[in-house]
C-alpha positions in Angstrom: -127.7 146.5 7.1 -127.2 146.1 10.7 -126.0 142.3 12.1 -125.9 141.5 16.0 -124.0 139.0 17.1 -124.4 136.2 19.6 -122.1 133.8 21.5 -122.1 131.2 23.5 -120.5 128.0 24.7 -121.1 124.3 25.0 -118.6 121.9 25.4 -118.5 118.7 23.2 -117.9 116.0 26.2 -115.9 118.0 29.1 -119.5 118.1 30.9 -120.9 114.8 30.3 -121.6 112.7 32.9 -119.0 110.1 32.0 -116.2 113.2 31.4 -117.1 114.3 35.2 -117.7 111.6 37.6 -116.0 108.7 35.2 -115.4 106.9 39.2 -117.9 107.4 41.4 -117.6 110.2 43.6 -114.6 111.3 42.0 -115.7 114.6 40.0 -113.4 116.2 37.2 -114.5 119.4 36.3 -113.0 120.1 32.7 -115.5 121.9 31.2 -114.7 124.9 34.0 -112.3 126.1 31.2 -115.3 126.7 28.9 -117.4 127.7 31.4 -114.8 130.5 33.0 -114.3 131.7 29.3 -117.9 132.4 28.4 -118.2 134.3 32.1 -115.0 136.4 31.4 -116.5 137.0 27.6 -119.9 137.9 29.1 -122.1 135.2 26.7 -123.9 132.2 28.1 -122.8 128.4 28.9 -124.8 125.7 27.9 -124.5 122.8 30.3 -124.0 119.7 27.9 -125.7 117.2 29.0 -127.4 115.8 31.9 -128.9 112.4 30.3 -127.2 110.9 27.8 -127.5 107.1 27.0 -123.9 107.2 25.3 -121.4 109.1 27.2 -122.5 108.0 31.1 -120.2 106.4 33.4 -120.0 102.4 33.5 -120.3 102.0 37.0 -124.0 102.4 36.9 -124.6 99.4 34.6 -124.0 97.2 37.9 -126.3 99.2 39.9 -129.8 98.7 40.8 -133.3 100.9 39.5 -133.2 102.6 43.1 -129.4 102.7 43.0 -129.4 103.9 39.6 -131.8 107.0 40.5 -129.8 108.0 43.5 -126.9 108.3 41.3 -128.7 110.4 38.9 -129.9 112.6 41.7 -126.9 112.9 43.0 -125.1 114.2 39.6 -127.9 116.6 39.0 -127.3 117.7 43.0 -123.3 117.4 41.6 -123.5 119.8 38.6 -126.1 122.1 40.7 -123.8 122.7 43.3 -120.6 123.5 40.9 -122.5 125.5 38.4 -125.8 126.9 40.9 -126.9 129.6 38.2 -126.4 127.9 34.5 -128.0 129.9 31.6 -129.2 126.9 29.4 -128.9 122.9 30.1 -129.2 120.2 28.0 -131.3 118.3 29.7 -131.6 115.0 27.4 -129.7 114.2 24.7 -130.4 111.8 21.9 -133.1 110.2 23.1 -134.8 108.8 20.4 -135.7 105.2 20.3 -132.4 103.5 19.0 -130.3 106.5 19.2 -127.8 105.4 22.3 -127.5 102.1 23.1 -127.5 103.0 27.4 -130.4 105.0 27.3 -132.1 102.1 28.9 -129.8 102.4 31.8 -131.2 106.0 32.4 -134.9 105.3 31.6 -135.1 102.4 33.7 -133.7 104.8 36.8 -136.1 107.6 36.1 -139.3 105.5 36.1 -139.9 104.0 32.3 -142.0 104.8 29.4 -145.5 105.3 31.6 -148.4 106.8 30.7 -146.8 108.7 28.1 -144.2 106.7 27.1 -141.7 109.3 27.8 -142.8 109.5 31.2 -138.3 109.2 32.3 -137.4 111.9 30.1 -140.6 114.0 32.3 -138.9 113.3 35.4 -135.7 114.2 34.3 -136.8 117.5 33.1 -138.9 117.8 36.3 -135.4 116.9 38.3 -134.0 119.8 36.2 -136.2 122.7 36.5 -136.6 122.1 40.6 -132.7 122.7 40.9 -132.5 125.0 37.8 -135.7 127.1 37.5 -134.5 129.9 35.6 -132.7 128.2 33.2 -133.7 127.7 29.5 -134.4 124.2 29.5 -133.5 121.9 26.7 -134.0 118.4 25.1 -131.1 118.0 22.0 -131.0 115.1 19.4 -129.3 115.1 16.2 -129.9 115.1 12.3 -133.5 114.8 13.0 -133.9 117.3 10.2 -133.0 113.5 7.5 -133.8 110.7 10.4 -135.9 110.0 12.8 -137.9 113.1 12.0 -141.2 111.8 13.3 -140.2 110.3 16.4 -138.3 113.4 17.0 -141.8 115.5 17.0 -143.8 113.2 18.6 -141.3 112.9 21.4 -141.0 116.5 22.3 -144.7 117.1 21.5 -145.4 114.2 24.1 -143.3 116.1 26.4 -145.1 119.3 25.9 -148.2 118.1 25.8 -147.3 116.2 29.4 -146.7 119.7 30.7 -143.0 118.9 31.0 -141.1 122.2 31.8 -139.4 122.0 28.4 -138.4 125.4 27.2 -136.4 124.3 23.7 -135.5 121.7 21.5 -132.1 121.4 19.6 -131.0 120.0 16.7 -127.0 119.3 16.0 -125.8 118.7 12.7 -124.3 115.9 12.7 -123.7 113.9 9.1 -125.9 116.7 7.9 -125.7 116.4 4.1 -127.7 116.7 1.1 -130.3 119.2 2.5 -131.0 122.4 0.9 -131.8 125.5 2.3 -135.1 125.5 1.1 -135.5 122.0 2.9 -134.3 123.4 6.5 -136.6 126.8 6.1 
């Protein structure tokens, strides 16, 4: 039988928000190394992450809403400038309810639960897809396969059902254990 192979990369924490612009204004590109590498190698980059309520940078826990937003817009404006044409972005990560302790921070910024009760995680994917609209947009958790499985579906069929310009869904493995094969298929 025939196999084809596919690559590409995503860095762990070089491109989170925190890794980047850990002092405001002050950007520190490390995942170019990644990102140079899958370009040289000819398979795709995905951008990892946008939103994340774990890894973002302290300084906005003393900043207002409005404040807050404008730093957010500015990081997306940030990451579209350095990296115009990206493949695939994670747009959200973890989001789940109870997932990341500064999610808050973010959701807060990008206008709260709303209508839909995801109506943040809209806007940023709306934020996305108006810098990035050819990319392969994507909202990640983890190890929703064991936890959080419901909450998991409901919040990406909320987003879908919002009309959200969601184009995947990811799943890392983390503490995976003690799931078949037949469980995962």
């Amino acid at each position: 039988s025939s196999y084809t192979l596919w690559n590409q990369i995503t860095c762990e924490n070089e491109s989170k928000w925190a890794s980047v612009e850990g002092t405001r204004g002050s950007y520190n590109w490390g995942c170019d190394n990644a990102f140079n590498y899958a370009k040289n190698h000819g398979f795709p980059y995905k951008f990892h992450a946008l939103i994340w309520g774990s890894q973002y940078p302290r300084w906005i826990e003393n900043l207002s809403y409005s404040e807050r937003y404008f730093a957010i817009t500015n990081w997306y404006d940030a990451v579209k400038k350095k990296y115009p044409d990206l493949p695939m972005i994670d747009v959200v990560n973890e989001a789940v309810e109870g997932h990341q302790n500064g999610t808050h921070f973010m959701k807060e910024a990008l206008g709260g639960g709303g209508k839909t009760g995801y109506d943040w995680l809209i806007k940023a994917f709306e934020m996305a897809y108006e810098r990035w609209p050819d990319a392969i947009l994507i909202y990640n958790d983890f190890n929703s396969f064991q936890w959080n499985t419901d909450q998991y579906i409901d919040l990406v069929r909320a987003l879908l059902d919002a009309g959200a310009p969601i184009d995947a869904y990811g799943n890392q493995a983390h503490d995976l254990g003690g799931c078949s094969a037949e469980f995962l298929s």
